[in-house]
C-alpha positions as semicolon CSV with decimal commas, in nm:
position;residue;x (nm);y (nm);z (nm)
1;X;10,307;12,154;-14,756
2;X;10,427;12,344;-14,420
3;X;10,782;12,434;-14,337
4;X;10,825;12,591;-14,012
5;X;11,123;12,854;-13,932
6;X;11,273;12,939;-13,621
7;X;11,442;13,262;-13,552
8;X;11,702;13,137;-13,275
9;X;11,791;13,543;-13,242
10;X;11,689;13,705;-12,902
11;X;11,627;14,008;-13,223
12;X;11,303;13,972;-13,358
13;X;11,370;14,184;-13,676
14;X;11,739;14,129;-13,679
15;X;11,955;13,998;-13,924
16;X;11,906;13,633;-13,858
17;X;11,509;13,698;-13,918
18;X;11,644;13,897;-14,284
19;X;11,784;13,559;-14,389
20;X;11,509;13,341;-14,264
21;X;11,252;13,549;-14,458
22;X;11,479;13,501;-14,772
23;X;11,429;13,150;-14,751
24;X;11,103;13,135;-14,634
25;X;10,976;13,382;-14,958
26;X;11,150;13,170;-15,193
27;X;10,921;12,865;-15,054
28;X;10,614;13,078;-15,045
29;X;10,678;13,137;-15,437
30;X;10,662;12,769;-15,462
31;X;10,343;12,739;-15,285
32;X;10,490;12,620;-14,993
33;X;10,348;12,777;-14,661
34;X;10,608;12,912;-14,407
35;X;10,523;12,969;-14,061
36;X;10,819;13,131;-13,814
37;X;10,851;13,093;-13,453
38;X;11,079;13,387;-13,275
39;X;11,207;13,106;-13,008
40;X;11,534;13,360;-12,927
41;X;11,307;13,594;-12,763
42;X;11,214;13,325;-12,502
43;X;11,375;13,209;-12,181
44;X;11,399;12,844;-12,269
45;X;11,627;12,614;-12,047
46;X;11,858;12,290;-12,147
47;X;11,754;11,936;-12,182
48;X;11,854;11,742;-11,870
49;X;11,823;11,385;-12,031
50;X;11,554;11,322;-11,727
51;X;11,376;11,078;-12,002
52;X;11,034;11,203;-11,867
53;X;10,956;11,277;-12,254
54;X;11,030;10,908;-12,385
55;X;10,746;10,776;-12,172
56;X;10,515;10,995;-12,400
57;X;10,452;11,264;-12,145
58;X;10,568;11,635;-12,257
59;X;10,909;11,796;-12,102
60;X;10,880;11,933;-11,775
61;X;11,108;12,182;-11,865
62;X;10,906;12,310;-12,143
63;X;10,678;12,619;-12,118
64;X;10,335;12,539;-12,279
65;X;10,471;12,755;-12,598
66;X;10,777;12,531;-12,656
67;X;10,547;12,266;-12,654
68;X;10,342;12,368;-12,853
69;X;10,659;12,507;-13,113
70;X;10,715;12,121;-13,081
71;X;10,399;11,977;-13,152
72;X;10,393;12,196;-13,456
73;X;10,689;12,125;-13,606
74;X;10,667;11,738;-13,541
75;X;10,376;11,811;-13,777
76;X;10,511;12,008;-14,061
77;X;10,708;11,870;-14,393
78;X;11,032;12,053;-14,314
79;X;11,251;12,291;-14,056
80;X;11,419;12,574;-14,100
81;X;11,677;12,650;-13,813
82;X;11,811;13,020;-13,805
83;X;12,090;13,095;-13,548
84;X;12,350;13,401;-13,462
85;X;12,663;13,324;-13,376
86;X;12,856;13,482;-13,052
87;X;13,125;13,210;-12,970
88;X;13,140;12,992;-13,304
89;X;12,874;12,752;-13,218
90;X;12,479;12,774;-13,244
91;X;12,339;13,008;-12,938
92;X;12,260;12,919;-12,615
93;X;11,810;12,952;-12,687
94;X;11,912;12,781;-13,002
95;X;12,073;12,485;-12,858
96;X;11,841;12,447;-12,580
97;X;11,517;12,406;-12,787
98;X;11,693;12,193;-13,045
99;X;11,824;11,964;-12,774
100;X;11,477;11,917;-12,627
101;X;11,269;11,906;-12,959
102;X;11,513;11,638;-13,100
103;X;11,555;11,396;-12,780
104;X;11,186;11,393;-12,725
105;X;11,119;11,356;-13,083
106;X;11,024;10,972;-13,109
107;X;11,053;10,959;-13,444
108;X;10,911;11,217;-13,574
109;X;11,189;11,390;-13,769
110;X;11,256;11,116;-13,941
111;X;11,243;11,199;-14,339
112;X;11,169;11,581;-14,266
113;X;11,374;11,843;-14,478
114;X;11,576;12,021;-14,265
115;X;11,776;12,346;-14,303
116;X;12,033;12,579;-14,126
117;X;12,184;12,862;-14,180
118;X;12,383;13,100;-13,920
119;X;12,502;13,465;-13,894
120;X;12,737;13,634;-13,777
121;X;12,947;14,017;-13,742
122;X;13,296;13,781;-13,905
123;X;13,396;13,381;-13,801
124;X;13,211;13,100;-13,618
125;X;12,971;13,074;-13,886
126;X;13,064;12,722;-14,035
127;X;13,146;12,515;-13,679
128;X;12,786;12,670;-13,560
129;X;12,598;12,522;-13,893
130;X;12,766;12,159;-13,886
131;X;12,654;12,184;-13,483
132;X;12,277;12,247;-13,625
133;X;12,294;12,010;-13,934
134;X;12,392;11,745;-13,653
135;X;12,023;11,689;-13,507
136;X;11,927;11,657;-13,901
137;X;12,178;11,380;-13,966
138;X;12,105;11,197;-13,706
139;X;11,753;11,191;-13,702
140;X;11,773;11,070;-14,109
141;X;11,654;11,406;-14,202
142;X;11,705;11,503;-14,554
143;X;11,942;11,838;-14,606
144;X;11,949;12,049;-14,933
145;X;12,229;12,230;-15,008
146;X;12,278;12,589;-15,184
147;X;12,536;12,741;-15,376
148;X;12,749;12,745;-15,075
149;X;12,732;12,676;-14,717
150;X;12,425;12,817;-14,522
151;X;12,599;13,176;-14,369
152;X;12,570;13,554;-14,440
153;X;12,707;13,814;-14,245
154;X;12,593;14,107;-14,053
155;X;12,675;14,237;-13,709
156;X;12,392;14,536;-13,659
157;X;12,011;14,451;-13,787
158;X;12,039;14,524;-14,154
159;X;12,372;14,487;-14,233
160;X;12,291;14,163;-14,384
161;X;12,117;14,308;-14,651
162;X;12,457;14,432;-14,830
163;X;12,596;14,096;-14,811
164;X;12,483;13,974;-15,175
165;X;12,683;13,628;-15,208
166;X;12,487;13,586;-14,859
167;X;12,145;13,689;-14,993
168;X;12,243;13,462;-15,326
169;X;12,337;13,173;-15,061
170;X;11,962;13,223;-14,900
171;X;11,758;13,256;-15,215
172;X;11,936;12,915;-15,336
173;X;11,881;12,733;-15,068
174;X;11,465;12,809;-15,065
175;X;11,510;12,691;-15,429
176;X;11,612;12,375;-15,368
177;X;11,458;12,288;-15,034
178;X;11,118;12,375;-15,226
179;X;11,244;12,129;-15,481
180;X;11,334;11,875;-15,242
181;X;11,027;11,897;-15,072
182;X;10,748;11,854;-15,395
183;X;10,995;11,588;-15,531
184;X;10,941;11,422;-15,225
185;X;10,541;11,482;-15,200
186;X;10,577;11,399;-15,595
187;X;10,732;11,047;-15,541
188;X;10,570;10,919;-15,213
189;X;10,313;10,712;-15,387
190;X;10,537;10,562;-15,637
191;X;10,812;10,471;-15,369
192;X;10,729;10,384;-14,995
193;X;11,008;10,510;-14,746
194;X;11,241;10,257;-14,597
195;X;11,113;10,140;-14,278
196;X;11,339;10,243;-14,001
197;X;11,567;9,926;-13,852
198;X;11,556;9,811;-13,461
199;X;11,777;9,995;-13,246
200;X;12,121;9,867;-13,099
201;X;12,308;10,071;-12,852
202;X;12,666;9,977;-12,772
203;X;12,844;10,079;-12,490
204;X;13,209;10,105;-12,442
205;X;13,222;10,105;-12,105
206;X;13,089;9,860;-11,963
């Protein structure tokens, strides 16, 4: 099985990356291959709902790497989705890659596992991972939880390695996404997945 993990911090070795690799180690230990993608070192720009993607073409407002972050992850069992927090939401690289991954997605998410988990120097934390746990929900992802909600805290790179309940919150939540994720290989032959229903939009104003 393949999980990928993005680091959504423009710090490569920061504290956001400290509490993806806790995570990501505690799926390795279950044989579970991690592979993470440092997208918060990139220049990546917004979504603009242009609906060039839908048609099956790729974004023109991708770089060839994005795209290729994409194709990867549209592959892989599960998603890990690491953010910093500056203004109580997911960042700005963050929310731009997310957007564009998720509205060009087709499909594809569907019945992934999905994780988040944000950091930050104090507050923000919880409104930024119910913005990131959004795109799961909606595209009938499946979301483990831990032993509390996805955050640890840490202003300067390092710091999050003294926050213990945080480190506890991180190991927990590898745990049971790894769980998740071979109960779901496990029962896939014995039980088909749901087949997804046509789509209705409704507009309110009309």
């Amino acid at each position: 099985m393949k999980v990928i993990a993005l680091n959504g911090s423009p710090k490569k070795e920061g504290n956001t990356a400290y509490a993806v690799s806790l995570v990501a180690e505690e799926l390795n230990d279950q044989g579970i291959d991690v592979e993470v993608f440092h997208i918060g070192g990139e220049a990546i720009r917004g979504c603009t709902a242009c609906g060039v993607c839908k048609s099956g073409n790729p974004c023109p407002f991708s770089s060839a790497q994005e795209l290729s972050w994409m194709r990867r992850i549209y592959q892989a069992d599960g998603l890990i989705v690491g953010s910093p927090v500056y203004y109580a939401s997911a960042n700005g690289t963050v929310k731009s890659f997310m957007d564009k991954l998720f509205y060009g997605s087709g499909g594809a998410m569907r019945h992934k596992v999905g994780a988040s988990l944000t950091v930050a120097r104090r507050g923000g934390c919880l409104t930024a991972f119910n913005e990131l746990n959004q795109y799961f929900l909606i595209s009938e992802m499946i979301i483990p939880g831990s032993c509390y909600w996805n955050i640890i805290y840490g202003s300067k790179p390092g710091e999050a390695e003294q926050d213990l309940e945080g480190i506890r919150i991180m190991r927990t939540l590898g745990r049971n996404m790894g769980w998740v994720l071979r109960a779901m290989a496990a029962g896939a032959a014995a039980e088909a997945a749901p087949e997804p229903l046509p789509k209705v939009s409704t507009n309110f104003i009309r």
